[in-house]
C-alpha positions in Angstrom: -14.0 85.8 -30.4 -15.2 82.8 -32.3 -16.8 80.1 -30.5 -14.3 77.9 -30.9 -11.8 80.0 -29.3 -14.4 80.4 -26.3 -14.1 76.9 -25.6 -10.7 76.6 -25.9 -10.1 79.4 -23.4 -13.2 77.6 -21.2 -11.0 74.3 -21.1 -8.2 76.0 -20.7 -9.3 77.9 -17.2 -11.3 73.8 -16.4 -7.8 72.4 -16.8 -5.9 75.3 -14.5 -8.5 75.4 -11.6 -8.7 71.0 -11.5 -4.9 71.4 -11.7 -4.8 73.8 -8.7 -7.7 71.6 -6.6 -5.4 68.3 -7.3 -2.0 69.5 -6.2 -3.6 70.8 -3.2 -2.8 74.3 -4.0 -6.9 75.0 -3.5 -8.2 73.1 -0.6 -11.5 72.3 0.1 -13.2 75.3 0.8 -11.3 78.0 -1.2 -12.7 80.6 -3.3 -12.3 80.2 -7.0 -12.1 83.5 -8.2 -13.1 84.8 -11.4 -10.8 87.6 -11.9 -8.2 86.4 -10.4 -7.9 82.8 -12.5 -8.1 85.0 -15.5 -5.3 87.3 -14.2 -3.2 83.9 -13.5 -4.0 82.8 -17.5 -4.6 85.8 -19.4 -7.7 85.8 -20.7 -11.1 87.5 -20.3 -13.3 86.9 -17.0 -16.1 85.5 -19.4 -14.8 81.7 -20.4 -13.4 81.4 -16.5 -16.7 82.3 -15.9 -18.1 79.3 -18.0 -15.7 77.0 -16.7 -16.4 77.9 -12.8 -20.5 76.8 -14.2 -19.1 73.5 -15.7 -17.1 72.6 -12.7 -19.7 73.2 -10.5 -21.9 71.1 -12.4 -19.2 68.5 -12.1 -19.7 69.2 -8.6 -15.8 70.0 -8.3 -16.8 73.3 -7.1 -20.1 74.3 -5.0 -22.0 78.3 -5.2 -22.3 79.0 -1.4 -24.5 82.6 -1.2 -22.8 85.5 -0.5 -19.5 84.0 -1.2 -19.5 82.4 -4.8 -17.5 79.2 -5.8 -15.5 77.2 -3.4 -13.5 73.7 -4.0 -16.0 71.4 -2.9 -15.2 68.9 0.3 -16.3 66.0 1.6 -17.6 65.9 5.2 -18.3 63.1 7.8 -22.0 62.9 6.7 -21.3 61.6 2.8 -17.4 60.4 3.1 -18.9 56.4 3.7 -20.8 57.0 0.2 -17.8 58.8 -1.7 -15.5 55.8 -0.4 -18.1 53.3 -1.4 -18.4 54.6 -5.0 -14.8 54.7 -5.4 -14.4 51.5 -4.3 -17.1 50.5 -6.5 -15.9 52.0 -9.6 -12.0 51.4 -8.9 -13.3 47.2 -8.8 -15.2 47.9 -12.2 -12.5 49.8 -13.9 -10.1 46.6 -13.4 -13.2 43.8 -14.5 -13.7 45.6 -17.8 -10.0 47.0 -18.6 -7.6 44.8 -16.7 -7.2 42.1 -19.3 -6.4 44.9 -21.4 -3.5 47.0 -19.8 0.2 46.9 -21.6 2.7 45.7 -20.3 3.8 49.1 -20.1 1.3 49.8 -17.9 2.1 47.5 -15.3 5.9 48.5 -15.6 4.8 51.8 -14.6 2.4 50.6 -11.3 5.3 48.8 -10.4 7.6 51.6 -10.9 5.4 53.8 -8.6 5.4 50.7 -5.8 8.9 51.3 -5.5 8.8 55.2 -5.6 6.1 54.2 -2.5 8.7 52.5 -0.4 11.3 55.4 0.8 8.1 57.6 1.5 6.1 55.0 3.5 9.7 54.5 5.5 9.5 58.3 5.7 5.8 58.7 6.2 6.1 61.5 4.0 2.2 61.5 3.6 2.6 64.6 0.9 4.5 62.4 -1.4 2.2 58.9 -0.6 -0.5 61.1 -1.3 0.9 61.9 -5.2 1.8 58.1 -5.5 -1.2 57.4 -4.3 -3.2 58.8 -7.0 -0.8 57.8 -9.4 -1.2 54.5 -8.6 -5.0 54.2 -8.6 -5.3 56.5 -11.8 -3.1 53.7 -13.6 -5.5 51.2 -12.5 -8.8 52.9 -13.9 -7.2 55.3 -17.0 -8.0 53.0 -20.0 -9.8 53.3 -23.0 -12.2 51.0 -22.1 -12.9 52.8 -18.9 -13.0 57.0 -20.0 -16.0 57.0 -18.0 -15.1 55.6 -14.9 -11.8 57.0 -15.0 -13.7 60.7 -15.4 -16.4 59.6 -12.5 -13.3 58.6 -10.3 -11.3 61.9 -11.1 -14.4 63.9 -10.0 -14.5 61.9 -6.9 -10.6 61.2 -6.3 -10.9 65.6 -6.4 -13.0 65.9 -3.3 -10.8 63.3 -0.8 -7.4 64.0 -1.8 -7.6 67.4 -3.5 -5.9 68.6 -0.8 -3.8 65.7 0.9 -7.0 65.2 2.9 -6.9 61.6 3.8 -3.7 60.6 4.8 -3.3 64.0 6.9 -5.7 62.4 9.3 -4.0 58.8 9.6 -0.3 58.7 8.5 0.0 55.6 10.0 -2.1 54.1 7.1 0.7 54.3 5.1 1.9 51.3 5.2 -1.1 49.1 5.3 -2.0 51.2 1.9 1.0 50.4 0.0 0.3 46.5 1.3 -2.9 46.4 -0.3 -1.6 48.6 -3.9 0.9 45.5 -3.6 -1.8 42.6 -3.0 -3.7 44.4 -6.0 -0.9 44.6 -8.2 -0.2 41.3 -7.8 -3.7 39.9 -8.6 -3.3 41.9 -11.7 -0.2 40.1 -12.9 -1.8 36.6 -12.2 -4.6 37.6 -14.1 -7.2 37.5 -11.6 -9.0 40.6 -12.2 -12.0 39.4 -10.2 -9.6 38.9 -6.8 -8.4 42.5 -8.2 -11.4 44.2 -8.2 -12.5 43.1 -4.9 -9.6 43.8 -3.2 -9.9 47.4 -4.5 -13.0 47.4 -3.1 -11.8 46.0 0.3 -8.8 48.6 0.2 -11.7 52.1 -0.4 -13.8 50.1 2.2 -10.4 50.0 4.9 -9.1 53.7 3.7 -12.9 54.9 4.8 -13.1 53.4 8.1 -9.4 54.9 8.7 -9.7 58.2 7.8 -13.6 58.5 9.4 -11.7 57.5 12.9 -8.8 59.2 12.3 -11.0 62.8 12.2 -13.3 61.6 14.9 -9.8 61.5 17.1 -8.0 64.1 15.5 -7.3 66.9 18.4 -5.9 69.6 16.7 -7.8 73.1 16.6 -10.1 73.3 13.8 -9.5 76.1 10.9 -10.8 79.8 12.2 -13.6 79.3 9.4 -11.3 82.4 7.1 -11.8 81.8 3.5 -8.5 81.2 1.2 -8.8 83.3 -2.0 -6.5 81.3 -5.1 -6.2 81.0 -8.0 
């Protein structure tokens, strides 16, 4: 195998298992398995091997002893800083590539506003959740911001990977879709510094949501058995 054809197979199995952690089809604590992602794609054990190293020095994935990779997660102890970094990011993505996006661009962020409204009325939080990230992704996937969209994919991975967030506090829905409104609408009047805070404001208000919505959450908690996926 040449070394190019390594690497292709390495992406390959990065793609698949970030694919797998963003649908939600690998929650937070799964095992990422080795044999059985190369099972799933076809390919030899060694480049998922290399990928399971490159995620987990992305930090999408963690090495717990005993037990091997699992999809990372985010607990109450480090959710205010993940939030605040997002927030932080998601503001500088629109100062530096706001003035920039096509018209197309905004087309689509509106057309996923209107997707929104149906599945707030439902509170479907499944389908918010998707729309959700579709939303913000269109806000910080520019060429002027490849590194804070990759930083913000990383992070995006670890909260909503699994539907996490709105799970907690489906009544959010609505006052989320408000604030994507309020932001797009910044955005079209070409205030990309009112934009950027109100990002910032809308991370800060999703934090504060979701940290009370688990500290009142009364369901039992998971049995602590592992899910094996691919």
């Amino acid at each position: 195998m040449t070394t190019e054809t390594f690497q292709m197979k390495s992406d390959i199995a990065i793609s698949h298992i970030k694919q797998m952690i963003m649908s939600g089809d690998a929650p937070p604590g799964s095992r990422i398995v080795a044999r059985v992602v190369s099972e799933a794609l076809g390919i030899s054990e060694t480049p998922v091997r290399e990928a399971i190293k490159s995620l987990v020095a992305d930090e999408w994935l963690v090495l717990r002893p005993h037990v091997g990779a699992v999809v990372a997660s985010v607990g109450l102890d480090n959710i205010q800083e993940v939030y605040g970094i997002r927030g932080a990011l998601g503001g500088l993505a629109i100062e530096i590539g706001g003035a920039a996006y096509p018209a197309e661009r905004l087309a689509e962020i509106d057309a996923v506003l209107r997707a929104c409204e149906p599945v707030v009325a439902a509170r479907d939080v499944d389908a918010f959740s998707t729309l959700n990230r579709q939303f913000h992704a269109l806000l910080s996937d520019t060429p002027q911001t490849t590194v804070i969209n990759r930083m913000l994919t990383s992070l995006w991975s670890r909260t909503e990977g699994a539907k996490y967030g709105f799970r907690f506090v489906p009544w959010r829905l609505a006052e989320s879709h408000a604030e994507h409104v309020a932001i797009r609408d910044a955005i079209v009047a070409g205030d990309f510094a009112r934009a950027a805070r109100l990002v910032r404001e809308h991370e800060q208000a999703g934090m504060e949501a979701l940290l009370q919505g688990m500290q009142h959450q009364t369901e039992p908690r998971p049995t602590g058995r592992r899910q094996e996926t691919v």
